[in-house]
N, C-alpha and C positions, 0 to 999 in steps of 0.2 A: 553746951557752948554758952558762956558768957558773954556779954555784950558789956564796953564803961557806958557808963549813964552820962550822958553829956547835960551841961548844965543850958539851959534853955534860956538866958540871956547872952549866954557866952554867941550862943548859934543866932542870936536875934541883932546883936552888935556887929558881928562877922558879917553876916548879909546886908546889914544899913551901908558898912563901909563898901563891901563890894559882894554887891548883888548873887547868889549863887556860893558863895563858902561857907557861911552857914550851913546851906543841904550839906556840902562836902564834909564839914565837921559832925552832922549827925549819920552821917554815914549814905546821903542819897544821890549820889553820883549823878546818875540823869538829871534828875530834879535841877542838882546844882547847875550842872550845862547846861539846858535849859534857861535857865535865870541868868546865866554869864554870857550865853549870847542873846538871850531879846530883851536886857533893860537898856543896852547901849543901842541896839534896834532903836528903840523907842524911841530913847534920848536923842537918835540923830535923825528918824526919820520922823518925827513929833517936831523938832526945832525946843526940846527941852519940854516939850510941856507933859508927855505921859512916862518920861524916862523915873520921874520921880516918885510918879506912884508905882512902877514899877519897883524902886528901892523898898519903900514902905511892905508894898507886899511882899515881896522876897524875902524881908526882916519876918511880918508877923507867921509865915507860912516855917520860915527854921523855927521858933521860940516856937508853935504849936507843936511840930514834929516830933522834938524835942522833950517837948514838957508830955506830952502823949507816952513817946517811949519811956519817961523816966517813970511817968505811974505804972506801968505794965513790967517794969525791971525788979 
C-alpha cells in the first residue's frame, strides 16, 4: 500500500489558517479534531490570549508530521 507524500509546508500553512487541516491533509483525523475543537476552546475561553499559540502549534505539529512521513516514504 502506497501512501502520497504530503508536502510539509503545505500541512504547516493549512493549520496556521485553520487550526486542525493540516493533521486532515497529512492523513490524522483525530489529531485534526482535536486541534479544530480546542484552538477555538482556547481562543474563547482564554479571551484570545492561548488561542494563538494554539494556531502556532497546530502549524508546527502538521509540518513535523508531515516532513516525518515524507523521510519514511
Amino acid at each position: 500500500m502506497t501512501h502520497a507524500v504530503k508536502n510539509p509546508g503545505t500541512a504547516a500553512v493549512l493549520s496556521l489558517v485553520i487550526p486542525g487541516v493540516g493533521q486532515f491533509y497529512n492523513g490524522d483525523f483525530f489529531r485534526g479534531l482535536f486541534w479544530l475543537i480546542v484552538t477555538p476552546g482556547l481562543w474563547i475561553g482564554s479571551g484570545g490570549m492561548l488561542g494563538w499559540i494554539c494556531h502556532v502549534i497546530a502549524s508546527i505539529t502538521a509540518y513535523r508530521r508531515a516532513r516525518r512521513a515524507a523521510a519514511f516514504a
